[in-house]
Each structure stands twice: as C-alpha cells, then as structure tokens.
N, C-alpha and C positions, 0 to 999 in steps of 0.2 A: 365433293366440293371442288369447285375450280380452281386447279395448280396455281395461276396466276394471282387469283385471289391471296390462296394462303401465303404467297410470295411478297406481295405485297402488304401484309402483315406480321413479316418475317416468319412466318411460321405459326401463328398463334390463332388458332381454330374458333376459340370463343368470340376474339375479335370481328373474324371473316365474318365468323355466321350472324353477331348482331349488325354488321353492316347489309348482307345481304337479305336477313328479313325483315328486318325494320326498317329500314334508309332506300335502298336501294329502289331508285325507281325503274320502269319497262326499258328498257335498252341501254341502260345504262352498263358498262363493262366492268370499269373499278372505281371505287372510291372520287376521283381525279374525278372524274365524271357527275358524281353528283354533288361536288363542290362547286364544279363549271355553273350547274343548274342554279345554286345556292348566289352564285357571285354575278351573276348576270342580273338577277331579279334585285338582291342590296345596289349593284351599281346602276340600275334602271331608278330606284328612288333617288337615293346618291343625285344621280345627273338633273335631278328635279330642284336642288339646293343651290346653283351657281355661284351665290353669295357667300358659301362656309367657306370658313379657313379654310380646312381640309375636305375637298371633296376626292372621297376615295374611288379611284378606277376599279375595274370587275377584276382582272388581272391580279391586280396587290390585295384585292378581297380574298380572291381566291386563295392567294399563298398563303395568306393568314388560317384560310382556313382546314387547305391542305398539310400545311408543316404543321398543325396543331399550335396555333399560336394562341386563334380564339374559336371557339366551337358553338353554333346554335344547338339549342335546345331539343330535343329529341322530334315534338313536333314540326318545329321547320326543316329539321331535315328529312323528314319522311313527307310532306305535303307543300311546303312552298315553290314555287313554279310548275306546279303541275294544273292547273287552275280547275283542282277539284273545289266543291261546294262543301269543304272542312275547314275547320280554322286552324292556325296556326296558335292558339295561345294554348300552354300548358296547363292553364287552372283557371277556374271562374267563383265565384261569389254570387250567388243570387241572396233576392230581398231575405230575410226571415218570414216565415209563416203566419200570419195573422192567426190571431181566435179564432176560425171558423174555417169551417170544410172545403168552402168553396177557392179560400186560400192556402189551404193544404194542400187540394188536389191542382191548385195552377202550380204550386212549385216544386208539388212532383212531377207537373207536366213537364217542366224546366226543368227539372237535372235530365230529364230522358231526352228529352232536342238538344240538350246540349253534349251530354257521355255519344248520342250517337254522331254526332259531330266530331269527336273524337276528344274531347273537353272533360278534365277534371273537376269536380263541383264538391263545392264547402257551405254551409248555412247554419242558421243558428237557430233551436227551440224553444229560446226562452221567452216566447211572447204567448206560446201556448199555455194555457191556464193550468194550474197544480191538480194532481191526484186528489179526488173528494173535492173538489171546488164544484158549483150551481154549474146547471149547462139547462140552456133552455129548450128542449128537442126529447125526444121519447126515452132518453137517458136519464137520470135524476142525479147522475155526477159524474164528471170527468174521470178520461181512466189517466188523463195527462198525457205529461209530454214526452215521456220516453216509452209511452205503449205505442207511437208512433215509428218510432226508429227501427222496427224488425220489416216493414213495409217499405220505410225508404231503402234501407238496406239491399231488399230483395229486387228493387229495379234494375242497381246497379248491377248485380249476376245476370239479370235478365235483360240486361243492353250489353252485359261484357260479352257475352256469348259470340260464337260465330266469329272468332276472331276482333271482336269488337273492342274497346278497351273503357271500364268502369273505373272510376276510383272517386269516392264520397268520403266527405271530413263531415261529421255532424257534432255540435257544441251546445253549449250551453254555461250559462254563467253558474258560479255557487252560489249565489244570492238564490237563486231559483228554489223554491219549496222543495222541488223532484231531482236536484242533484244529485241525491243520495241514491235514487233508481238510475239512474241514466250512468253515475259512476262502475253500480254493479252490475251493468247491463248484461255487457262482454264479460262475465266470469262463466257462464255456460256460453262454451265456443262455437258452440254448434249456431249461436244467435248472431245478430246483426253483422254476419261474416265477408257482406260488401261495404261497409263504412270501418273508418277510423273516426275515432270519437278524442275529444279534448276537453276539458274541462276550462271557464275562464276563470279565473281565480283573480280577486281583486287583494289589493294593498290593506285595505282595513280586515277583511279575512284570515290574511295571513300575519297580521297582528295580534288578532285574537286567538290565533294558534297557539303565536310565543309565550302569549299571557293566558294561555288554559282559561279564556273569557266564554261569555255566554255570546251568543253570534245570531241574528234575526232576518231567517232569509223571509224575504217576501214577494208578492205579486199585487201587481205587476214591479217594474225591477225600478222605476221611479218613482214607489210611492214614497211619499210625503209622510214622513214617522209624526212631527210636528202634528200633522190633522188629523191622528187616529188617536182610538183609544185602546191599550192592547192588556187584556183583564193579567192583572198579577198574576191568579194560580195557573195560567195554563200553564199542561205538561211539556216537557221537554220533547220535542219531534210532533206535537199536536198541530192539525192546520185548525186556524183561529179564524173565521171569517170577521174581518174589520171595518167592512164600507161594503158598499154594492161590486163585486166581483172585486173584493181589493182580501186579500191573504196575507196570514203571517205566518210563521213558522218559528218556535223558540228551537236552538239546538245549541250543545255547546262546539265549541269551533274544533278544538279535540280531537272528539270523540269522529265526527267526520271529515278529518284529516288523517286519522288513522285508518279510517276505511278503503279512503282513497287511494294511500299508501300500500294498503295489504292489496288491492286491485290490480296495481302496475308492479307488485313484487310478485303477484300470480299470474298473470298472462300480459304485461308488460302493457296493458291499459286502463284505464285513459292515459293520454298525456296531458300535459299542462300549460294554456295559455294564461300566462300574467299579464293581466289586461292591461293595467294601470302603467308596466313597463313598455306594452306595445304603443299606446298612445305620446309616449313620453316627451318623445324628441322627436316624434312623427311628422315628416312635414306636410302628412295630409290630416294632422290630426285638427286643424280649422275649421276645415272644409267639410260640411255635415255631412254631402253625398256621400263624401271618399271617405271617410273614417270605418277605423275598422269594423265590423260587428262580427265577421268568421274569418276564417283563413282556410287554401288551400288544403287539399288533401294531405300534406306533407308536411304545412304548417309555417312554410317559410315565406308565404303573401299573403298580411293580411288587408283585406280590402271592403270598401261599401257595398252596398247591393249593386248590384247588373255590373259589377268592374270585372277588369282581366288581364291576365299577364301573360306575357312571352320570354323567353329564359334566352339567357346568350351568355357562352361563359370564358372566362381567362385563364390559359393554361400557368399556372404557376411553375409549373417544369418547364417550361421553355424560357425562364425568369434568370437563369443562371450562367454564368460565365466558368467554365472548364470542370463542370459539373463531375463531380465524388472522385476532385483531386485535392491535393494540399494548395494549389492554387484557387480554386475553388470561392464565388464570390458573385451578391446580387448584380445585374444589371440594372442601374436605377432606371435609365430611360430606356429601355425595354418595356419595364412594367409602368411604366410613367405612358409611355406610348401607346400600349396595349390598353391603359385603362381608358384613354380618350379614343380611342376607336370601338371600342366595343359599347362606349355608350351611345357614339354616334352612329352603330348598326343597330344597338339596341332601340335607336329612338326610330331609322327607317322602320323595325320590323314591325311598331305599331303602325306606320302608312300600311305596309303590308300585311298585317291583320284587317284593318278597315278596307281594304282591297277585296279578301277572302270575307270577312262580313256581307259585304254587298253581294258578293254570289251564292252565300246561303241566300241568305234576304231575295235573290230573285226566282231562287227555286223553289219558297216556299209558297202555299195554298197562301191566296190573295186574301190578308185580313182575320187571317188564322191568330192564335195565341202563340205561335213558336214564329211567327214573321213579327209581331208586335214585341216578340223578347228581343228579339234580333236588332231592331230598331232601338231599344233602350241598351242594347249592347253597344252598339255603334256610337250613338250620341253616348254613352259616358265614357267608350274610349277615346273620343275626339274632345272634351272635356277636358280630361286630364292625364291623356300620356302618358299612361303607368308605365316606366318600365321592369324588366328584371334581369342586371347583369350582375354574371357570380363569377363565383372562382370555382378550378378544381385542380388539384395536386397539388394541394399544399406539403402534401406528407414527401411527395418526392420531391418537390423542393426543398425541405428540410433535410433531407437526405444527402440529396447532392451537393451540401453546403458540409455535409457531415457531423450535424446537428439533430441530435435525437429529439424527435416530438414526446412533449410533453417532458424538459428539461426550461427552468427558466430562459435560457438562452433562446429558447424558442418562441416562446411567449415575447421577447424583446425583439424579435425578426419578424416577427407574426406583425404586430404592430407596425414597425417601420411600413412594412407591405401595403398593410391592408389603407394604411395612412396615403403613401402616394396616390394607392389607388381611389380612393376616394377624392382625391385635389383633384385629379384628372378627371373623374365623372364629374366633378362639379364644374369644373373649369368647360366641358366639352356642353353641359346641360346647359349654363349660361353664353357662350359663346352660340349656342344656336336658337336660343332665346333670342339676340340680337339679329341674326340673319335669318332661321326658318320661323318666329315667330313663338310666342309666349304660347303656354296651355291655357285653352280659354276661359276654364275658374278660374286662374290669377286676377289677384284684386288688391295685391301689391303686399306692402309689410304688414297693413293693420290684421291681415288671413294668414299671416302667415306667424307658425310655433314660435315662438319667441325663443324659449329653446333650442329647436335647433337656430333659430337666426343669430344664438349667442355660440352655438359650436361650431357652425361655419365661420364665423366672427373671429374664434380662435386659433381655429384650425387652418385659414387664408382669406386674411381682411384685404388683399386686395382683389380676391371673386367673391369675398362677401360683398364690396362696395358696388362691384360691378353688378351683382343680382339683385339689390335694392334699388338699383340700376332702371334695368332691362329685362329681371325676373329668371323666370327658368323655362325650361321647354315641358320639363315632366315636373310632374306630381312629387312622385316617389320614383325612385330611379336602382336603388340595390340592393341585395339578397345573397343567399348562399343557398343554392338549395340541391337536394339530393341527386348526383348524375350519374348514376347507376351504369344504362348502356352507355350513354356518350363515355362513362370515364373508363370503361370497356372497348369502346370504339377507338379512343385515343390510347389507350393502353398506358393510362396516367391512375392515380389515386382519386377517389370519387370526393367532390366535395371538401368538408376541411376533415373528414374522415383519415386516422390513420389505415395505414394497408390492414385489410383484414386479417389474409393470412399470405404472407410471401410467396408460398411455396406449399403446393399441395399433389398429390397424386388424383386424377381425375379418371373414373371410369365411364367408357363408352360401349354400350351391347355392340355385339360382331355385326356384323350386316349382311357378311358373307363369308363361306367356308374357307375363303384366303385371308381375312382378316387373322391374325394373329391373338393368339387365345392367352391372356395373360392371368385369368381370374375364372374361377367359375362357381358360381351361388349354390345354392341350397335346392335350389330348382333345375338344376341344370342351367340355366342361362348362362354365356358365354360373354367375358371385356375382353377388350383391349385396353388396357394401364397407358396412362400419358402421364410424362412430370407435367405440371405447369408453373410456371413460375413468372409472381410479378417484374413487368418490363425494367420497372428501374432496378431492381438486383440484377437482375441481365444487365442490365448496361454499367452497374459497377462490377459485375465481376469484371467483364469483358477485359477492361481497364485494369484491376488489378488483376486479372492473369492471360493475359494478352497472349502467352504462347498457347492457350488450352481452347480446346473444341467445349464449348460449356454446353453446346444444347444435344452433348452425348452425355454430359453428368443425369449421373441416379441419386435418386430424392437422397439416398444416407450422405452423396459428397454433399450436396448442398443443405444441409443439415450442416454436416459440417464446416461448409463455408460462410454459409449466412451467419455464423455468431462474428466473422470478423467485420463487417457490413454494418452501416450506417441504420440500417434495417434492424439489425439485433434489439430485441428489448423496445421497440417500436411500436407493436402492430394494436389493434383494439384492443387486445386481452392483457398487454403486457404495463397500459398507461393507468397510473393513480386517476382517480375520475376528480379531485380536485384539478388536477392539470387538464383535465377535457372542460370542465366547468371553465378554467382563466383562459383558457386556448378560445370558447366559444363566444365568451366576453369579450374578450381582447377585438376579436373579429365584430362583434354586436355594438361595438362602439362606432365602429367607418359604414354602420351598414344602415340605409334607410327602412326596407322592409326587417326581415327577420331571418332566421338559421335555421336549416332543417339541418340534427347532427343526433343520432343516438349511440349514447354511453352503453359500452358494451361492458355488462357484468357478470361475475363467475355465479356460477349454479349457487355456493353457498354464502352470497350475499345478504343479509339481514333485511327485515321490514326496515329497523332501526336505521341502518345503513343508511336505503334509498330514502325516507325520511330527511335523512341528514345533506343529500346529493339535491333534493327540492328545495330544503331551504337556504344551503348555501346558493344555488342558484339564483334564488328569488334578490338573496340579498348583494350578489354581482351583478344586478339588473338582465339579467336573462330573459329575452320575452317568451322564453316558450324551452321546454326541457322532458325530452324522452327518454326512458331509460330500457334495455332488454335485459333482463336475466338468465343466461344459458340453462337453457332445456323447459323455460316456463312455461310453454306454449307444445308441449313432449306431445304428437301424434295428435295433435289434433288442426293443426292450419289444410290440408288438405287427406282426402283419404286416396290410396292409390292401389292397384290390385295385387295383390301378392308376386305376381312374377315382374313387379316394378321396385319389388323391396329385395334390398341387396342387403345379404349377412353380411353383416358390420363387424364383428369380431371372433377372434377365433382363442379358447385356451388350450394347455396342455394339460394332462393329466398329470404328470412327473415336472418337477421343478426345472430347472438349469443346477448345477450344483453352483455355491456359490464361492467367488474365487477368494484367496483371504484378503487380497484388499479390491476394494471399487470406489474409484473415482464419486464423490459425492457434491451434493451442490446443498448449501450453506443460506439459510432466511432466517431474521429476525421478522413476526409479524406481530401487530397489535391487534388485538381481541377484547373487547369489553374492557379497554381501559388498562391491560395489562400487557408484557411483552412476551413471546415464546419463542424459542430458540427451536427450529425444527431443518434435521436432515434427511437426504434424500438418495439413498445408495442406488445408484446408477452402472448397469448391465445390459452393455447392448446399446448406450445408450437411452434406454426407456427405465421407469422406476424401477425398484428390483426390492427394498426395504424401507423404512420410515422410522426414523425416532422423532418425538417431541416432548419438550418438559419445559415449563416454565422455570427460570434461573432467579437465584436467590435475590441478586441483583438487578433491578431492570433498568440493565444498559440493553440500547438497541446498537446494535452490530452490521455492518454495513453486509448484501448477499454477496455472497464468495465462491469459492469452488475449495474443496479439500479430498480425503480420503478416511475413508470410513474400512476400517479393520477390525477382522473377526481375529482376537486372541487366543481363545479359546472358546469352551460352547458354551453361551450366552454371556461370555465376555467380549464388549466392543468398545471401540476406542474412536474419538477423530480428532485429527491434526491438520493443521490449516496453518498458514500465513498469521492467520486473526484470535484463533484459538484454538486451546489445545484440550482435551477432555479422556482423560486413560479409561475411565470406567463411567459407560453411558448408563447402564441397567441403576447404577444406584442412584442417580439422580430420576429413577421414574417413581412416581406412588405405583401401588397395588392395579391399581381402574388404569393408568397411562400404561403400567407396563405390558396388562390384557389388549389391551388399544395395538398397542408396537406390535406385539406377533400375531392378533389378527389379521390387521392392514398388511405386515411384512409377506406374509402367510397368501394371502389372497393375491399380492404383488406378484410372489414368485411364479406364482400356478397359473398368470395369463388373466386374472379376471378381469374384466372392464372396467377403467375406474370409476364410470358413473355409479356400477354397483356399488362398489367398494366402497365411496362415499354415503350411497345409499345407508350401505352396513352399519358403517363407523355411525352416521349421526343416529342410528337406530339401537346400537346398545350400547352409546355415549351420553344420550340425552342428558342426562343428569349432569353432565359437567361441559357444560355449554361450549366456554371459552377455549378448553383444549381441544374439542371434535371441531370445532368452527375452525380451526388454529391449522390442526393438520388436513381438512378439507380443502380449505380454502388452497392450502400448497397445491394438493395434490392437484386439483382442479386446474392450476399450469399447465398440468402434463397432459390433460385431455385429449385427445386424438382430435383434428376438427371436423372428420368425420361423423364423430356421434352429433352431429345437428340433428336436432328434432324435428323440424318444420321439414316436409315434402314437398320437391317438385311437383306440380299438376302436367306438366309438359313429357320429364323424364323418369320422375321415381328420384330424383339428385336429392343434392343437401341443398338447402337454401340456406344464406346466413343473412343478418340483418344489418342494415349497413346505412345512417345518411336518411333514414325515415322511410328508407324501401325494403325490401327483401330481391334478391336476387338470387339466379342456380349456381352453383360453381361449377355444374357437369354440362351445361347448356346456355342457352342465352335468353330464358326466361326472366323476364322480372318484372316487377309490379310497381315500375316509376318507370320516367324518360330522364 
C-alpha cells in the first residue's frame, strides 16, 4: 500500500484500504482528492440556490468534509462526480408484489436494475396470497408467500457477484396467514442467504401477546371482519377460506411470538418492524404514496413504493471542545451548525440523485421496464425529497466528555444532541422551503401528521409557525443508520453503535519472505500480528501519557491501559441492553425515519431474555429492534477453504501452578429472578478459576475487584473492599461444588471458553439459574476472536455491528 496513503491515516491500514477500494476514484492520489470531487458537485447545486440563507462554497464543503465534520454516504462517495449511469441513493423501496406472476416477475425484474445500479432494495409479501389458498392456473393451491423468497434471494448473490453489490430486506406483516413460514424461513442457513428478512408486527398483536389472547391473521391484510363469517370450531393455525380469495387464520398470539423469539435467539432472525410505531409521528404518514409499506436493507428508511434515500452523516466526535480532558465539554453551535448544513447538502444530494437518475434513464433500452422504473423513481423523488441525514460517533463523543455509554448521564447528553440536531434540520428544511421551494406533495396542514405537527409545535413553535407557513422542502428528512466503512473511513464509532472492540490484534498472511513471521497455523500459513486499536483510545491515550510512543505499545500494555479510559466497560458486550433499548429511544424521538442499531448479546442469553428486550422495546416506542447472540449464526454465514481458517486457540497439557493469591474480579448477576455472587481468579490476566453460589441473602453487590486465596488444599478465601468470605467451598451444594472444579479445571489447562461453557451448561442442565449465572460471567472473558461468522474476502472474523457485518482483518463489509 502506498506510504503516503497510510500516512495520511496515521498509520491505520484498515482505514487506507476502505478508502482506496471503495472511494477512491481513477487518479485520484489521497482522500483530499476525493473530497475536492465531492465538494465541487454539492457546490455546483449549492450555486443553483442564490436566495438561501447559507449558500455553501466548494471550499468550506470540502473542509467539512475533509476534517470529518460531515461525511456522505458510502455511495456518494464512491460515484458522485464521476457521471457514471449509478445512483447515488443507498436503498430503494419498490411496489409490493401483486397476486400474480406477471407482478412477481416485474419486481424481480426491479430489484436486479436496481442492486446492479448499485442500489439497495426492500419490499414487502404480504399481498401474496396464504399457503393452501385457490389459485386459478394448473396449481389447485398456493404454496405462498414465503416459497417466494428463496428466488428473490438467489438474485441478489447473483447481481452481487463480480464485484457487484446486493443487499435485499424482504418483510412481511404478522397479520399475514404465512408469517409463521417466513419467520422460520432463515433457520436452515443455507436458505434465503441474500435477504434480511423483518417481520411488521402491529400494536394490537403485541397486545394479544401481553394478554395470552387468541390473534386472527388474515387475507388479504384489509379485510373487513364485520362482513365475514368465521365458523366457531375452526382449529387453531387452520386457514379458513371466508369470502372469494378472502382467509383467515385462528392462532393464539403466544404461541407465535414464541416462535419468533426462539428464531432471532437461533440465528439472530427475523428482526422486527413495529409498524404502528413507524407510522406514528411520520411525517410522511399522510401521504399514501410515501407511507411506509418496507424499509431498507438495514431497516432504518422506511418508505412507499418506487421511493429512495441518500445517507449524509454528522460526525459527533468533532461535537466536542478539549476532548478526554477534565475541561472537556459539548460545542452547542458546532452541532447546531453541523445539523443545518448537512440537511442542506442532504437536500442538494437529492438534485443530485435526479441528476444520476436521468443518466440511467438515458442509457436505458427505449421503453423497456427498467427505463419506465426509472421514471417512476425520478417523479417520486421530485415528489417528495426524501432525505437521510444521520449521525456517527456517538460513542466517541461520549467518551471524550468522559461519560460512559449507556450510564444515565448519557442518555441525558444523548438527548440534548440529538434535540439541537433536530431544530437545526428542521429549521434548515423550512428555511429552504421558503427560498428553494416546497416538496411538491405538500398540501399544507390538513396532509400533514398532526402528531408530528404537535412535536414540532413543542419542540420549536417558532419553526413550527414558520412551516404552517411555507411548509417544508422534504418529506422525511432523518435516520440513523449503519456506517460501517465510512465510520472506518473516518476512524470514528459507527452509528449510535458502542465501539465493538477497542483494541484487538489483527492477523495479516505474509506476502513475502521479508514480511515478518509473527504466527503460523496448522497449515503452515505464515501472519504478520498488528495491534489495532480504536482511534479515539489513541487520541485519549496520547493525552493522558503524552511522554509515550503508544503505537509501540503491545496489546498486554493496552489492556492494561484501556481499564483507565473513558472506553473501559463501554464497548457492545460490556452495556445492559436496557441501556441500548433508552439509548435508541432517546435517539428515535429527534429522528423522522428510523434506527438501524443492533444489541449485542452474550452466547448464554435466554429465549426469555430476548423476549423481554422485544417487548421492552415495543413499549419505548422503538420502530424496529435487532438483536445478535454471540456464536448463533457458529460456521455457517460463509464457507471458506481450509487454508483461509486460522487455529484460533491453543492449550497446554500441564497447568500453570497456581500462585497462593490471584488478583480476582467480583459480579453480582441476576438469574431467573435470583442473585449469584460469582468470582473470577485471574492469572496472567486471563481466567484461571471460578466460584459461584447463590448468598443466603440477596443483596446485589456492586462488580469489584479483590483477591482470591488458596489456604490450604481446597481451602479458599476472598477479601475485597465489599466483602469478606474465609471459606468459599462451604457455601457451595454438592452440583455447585462439581461445577467449581470442572470449570476451574478446564480454566487452568487452556481450554477455550466457548467449550467450557459448552461443558458447564451440558452437565448443569438441571440447575438452570446457576450454569446460566457462571456462563453468563465467563462469556466477558471471551476472546473476540472466537467470532463465528467468516470473512468471504479473507478467512477474518466478522463482527456484527449497526445492522452490518463487517471484517476486523480487512475492509470487507456488507453495508455502506
């Protein structure tokens, strides 16, 4: 790679390389360069506005975009100004699929002109008629609507190809007869392996959950219960034909809500659109065309048929004044500033989508189906303006305030934020309603959500009075959604995603026989070892040890340095997912579209659990809610060749002996209702032993650090600040105490704790809450190298992050 390049990224390899093969266009030398291209084309619209307030120069665009103030979307920065015949929008919406073939096969036609356009596509199945429903054609019954989805699926691999980029959202409502197939679609992985799939789940559904009620999906999804007649005995999950092509289905609400549940606790889908939340305060929820019926691949725009959006995002780490100091403190107008420019390049880059529209549109066959799509793309972007401007690095600006994500105090800074930001896109949407002109659905108050007209109303009644005014420019105008490489690119935190993992070691195969041989597999294949470490701990160390060379530290100092870091106790794995739940609300209140954010959970997380994480969501008005469960998805997201699979762990035969005291670290967890006091003797750093016992009394005890003393043989002791305990072994039963020296046993010898855990819940079963108790710990200490999911690129780990997956050994990933 070129010295310059990685110079220009201080060093940081994964950076260079997602600018260089994604962004970078033909002669372009650094970054600088493809900014200039970026800032020339927003100031070319820009100069088309004479009348704004602020009409922004190319120059002051550019800075913005340079110093990482505000960053476009992955598509426009790999395709705007080059006037190729691609769009610029990140995701598309086409119609739903009508009953009949000939509408099935035009919006198959339509995701394939649009993914090879380079376009994301979302739609919805539930207009397709239920499994066993009358079909009039050499069939005698429908096989439905999710016998469909292995077909649409299989386009998307087959437009990815070549370098190409697929990515498909396929949905459906649970009203729908065939919910309950389309929920268990994706449990055999091997199937519909090019869509993400989401379930819409309405308000009176998840009523009937609370209330264990009987629940009556039917078809089509308007019928009229009043003008049927539905026979008392039918069975529970029977389709009932009730009218000419009209279905019902009795089912109790329950029973498939549990299913559902145990689906996204096994391979981490479906996700969940709450329909009745996305409409809520929609301001395009009037407007028939623009209302939602799907969303995005990702899930965080959801839009009418033929709509589309383009991403532009606001760095939140450049939000802060003397950043991870004790002076340390928001810049209001900064972010006040930021938020009205980025809606105001967000609204150029709809001109400049309809710009790139019209150059597909003239390259396409004269009166073809993919030119007539094109056309109804264009006319509903000029329509209504959709835009999409987000955030990303929230987590490092929480940081650099010295404020730990997901601490209430975060949640009240979150808010502040997300609140100016919001006055300023509205303030910037109605100010160019007055000078570039209103979106041409506007049809004043009587179209517009009364709802939101009552939260604008609250939130700044003097641009509410101005917009009942003069209106607005957009439709819909904000989002959050996953920025994978750009938050790679900018070397910030993706999204309102905490940092995944700080600080990781990264292996790279040799290239050449001077490459330095740091690692070598089971195959002989030869790494070179790199630290990598996320940019904002670099830039708090820096600061706090301003006399040290840090990017000569080895992964053990910073280990040891990161517990003093604003970072410590921070990252996915280490926040309660209530706190990600009030974190994504908080944010879901200032946002018009929706949130792409997924809850990262430990391997030994409960059906009950994620159960519990859906419906608190539902009931914080969440419109939409993913969750991952470490290792659910173990060896099957991609398959890769044996000399791409690197031995991930190593044990010893012979223990370490063990010293008589080790430093140990101190959790009170709750389990089925109960509290367990569980320690963690620590050697080396890494686990080394395990006690746990549920205490006679359950007080919960705040996690601490102490030491753990072996007295004698199978006499052990811990003392702590918090509590003092002479003799652990008598507080264990018979089953705990087998438990302790298996685990401790398997600890000392090197095993991997996935096994371990494996072990523990395999001859624990029986006593649920204590194997769940000490899994759940141990599962902290996981290495983040046991990711299950494979690179396709390199053989790496992928982690899941923000509704993408990305590599941590390369710059592969599967969002913009």
């Amino acid at each position: 790679m070129n010295n310059k390049i990685l110079e220009y990224f201080n060093g940081d390899e994964l950076a260079a390389s997602v600018w260089e093969n994604k962004y970078k266009a033909e002669n372009e030398q650094t970054p600088d360069d493809t900014y200039e291209r970026l800032a020339k084309e927003f100031g070319r619209i820009e100069s088309n506005y004479k009348e704004d307030h602020w009409v922004l120069a190319p120059t002051f665009i550019k800075n913005l975009f340079k110093d990482g103030y505000i960053i476009p979307g992955g598509s426009v920065l790999a395709n705007a100004g080059l006037e190729k015949p691609v769009s610029l929008s990140n995701c598309f919406v086409v119609e739903s699929p009508e009953d009949s073939y000939n509408s099935i096969m035009k919006i198959r036609n339509y995701q394939i002109q649009l993914m090879k356009r380079r376009g994301g596509v979302g739609y919805d199945l539930s207009k397709l008629r239920p499994k066993g429903a009358i079909v009039n054609n050499a069939a005698s019954t429908s096989t439905g609507a999710a016998s469909f989805m292995d077909v649409n699926s299989a386009l998307t691999n087959e437009v990815a190809m070549n370098g190409r980029r697929g990515a498909l959202m396929l949905t459906i409502s649970i009203d729908h007869p065939d919910a309950e197939e389309f929920i268990e679609k994706k449990q055999d992985l091997t199937k519909v392996t090019g869509a993400n799939i989401s379930v819409k789940v309405s308000d009176a559904f998840m009523r009937a959950v609370k209330n264990d009620e009987i629940y009556y999906q039917r078809y089509p999804l308007d019928l009229d219960f009043d003008t049927i007649y539905i026979p008392t005995n039918s069975k529970l999950g029977e389709l009932i034909e009730v009218g000419h092509h009209k279905y019902v289905k009795r089912i109790k609400a329950r029973d498939l809500w549990n299913k559902l549940i145990h689906c996204a606790w096994n391979t981490a889908e479906p996700g969940i659109i709450f329909d009745d939340a996305m409409h809520l305060k929609a301001p395009d929820r009037y407007y028939p065309e623009f209302r939602m019926i799907s969303t995005n691949p990702c899930g965080e725009i959801g839009m009418g048929a033929m709509d589309s959006c383009r991403l532009i995002h606001i760095n939140l780490a450049k939000c802060v004044k003397y950043p991870y100091t004790e002076k340390a403190e928001l810049d209001y107008d900064v972010i006040a500033h930021l938020g009205y420019y980025a809606m105001k390049l967000g609204d150029d880059l709809v001109d400049l989508e309809q710009e790139a529209v019209k150059r597909i549109i003239d390259v396409c066959e004269s009166e073809s189906e993919e030119q007539r799509m094109w056309e109804k793309i264009l006319d509903v972007s000029k329509r209504g303006r959709r835009a999409g401007v987000g955030i990303l690095g929230l987590a490092d600006m929480l940081a650099q305030l010295n404020i730990k994500y997901g601490s209430p105090e975060s949640i009240s800074i979150i808010k502040t934020v997300m609140e100016i930001i919001f006055k300023a896109e509205l303030k910037a949407t109605v100010d160019m309603a007055e000078t570039r002109g209103i979106f041409e659905e506007y049809d004043g108050f009587d179209k517009e959500n009364p709802l939101f007209q009552s939260f604008v109303k609250e939130c700044d009644f003097e641009t509410y009075k101005r917009m009942l005014k003069v209106g607005r420019r957009n439709i819909s105008f904000s989002t959050i959604a996953p920025t994978g490489s750009v938050a790679m690119l900018t070397q910030t935190s993706s999204g309102i995603e905490p940092v995944f993992m700080p600080y990781y070691k990264r292996r790279k195969k040799c290239a050449s026989a001077t490459d330095r041989v740091d690692y070598v597999d089971k195959l002989g294949v030869k790494f070179t070892e790199y630290v990598v470490v996320h940019e904002g701990l670099k830039q708090w160390a820096r600061i706090k040890y301003p006399e040290e060379n840090i990017d000569n530290w080895s992964l053990d100092k910073w280990d040891t340095i990161y517990k003093e870091s604003p970072y410590h106790g921070a990252t996915a794995h280490d926040i309660d997912w209530h706190y990600r739940i009030m974190t994504q609300a908080t944010c879901q209140t200032f946002i018009t579209h929706s949130i792409s954010s997924t809850i990262n959970l430990p391997k030994e997380t409960t059906e009950e659990e994620i159960s519990k994480i859906y419906m608190e969501a539902w009931e914080n008005g969440l419109k939409g809610v993913t969750v991952y469960r470490d290792g659910c998805r173990e060896g099957i997201l991609n398959s890769v060749s044996d000399k791409q699979k690197e031995e991930r762990f190593e044990s010893s035969i012979s223990a370490p002996k063990r010293p008589r005291k080790l430093d140990a670290e101190f959790y009170s967890v709750k389990v089925g209702g109960e509290i367990f006091y569980v320690m963690i003797g620590l050697y080396k750093n890494k686990p080394y032993e395990a006690f746990c016992f549920k205490p006679e009394k359950q007080i919960k005890i705040n996690n601490h650090k102490g030491i753990l003393t072996k007295r004698a043989k199978g006499l052990y002791s811990f003392h702590s600040d918090l509590i003092n305990i002479d003799d652990l072994d008598s507080l264990l039963n018979a089953e705990q105490r087998t438990c302790t020296l298996l685990v401790s046993a398997l600890l000392r010898h090197g095993i991997p704790l996935k096994f371990i855990i494996k072990t523990e819940k395999k001859v624990n079963e029986n006593i649920t809450s204590f194997s769940s108790a000490i899994c759940r710990i141990l599962s902290k200490y996981m290495p983040k190298e046991e990711s299950a999911e494979i690179c396709p690129k390199c053989g790496g780990r992928l982690i899941r992050e923000g509704g993408c997956i990305r590599c941590l050994d390369c710059d592969y990933s599967k969002c913009l």
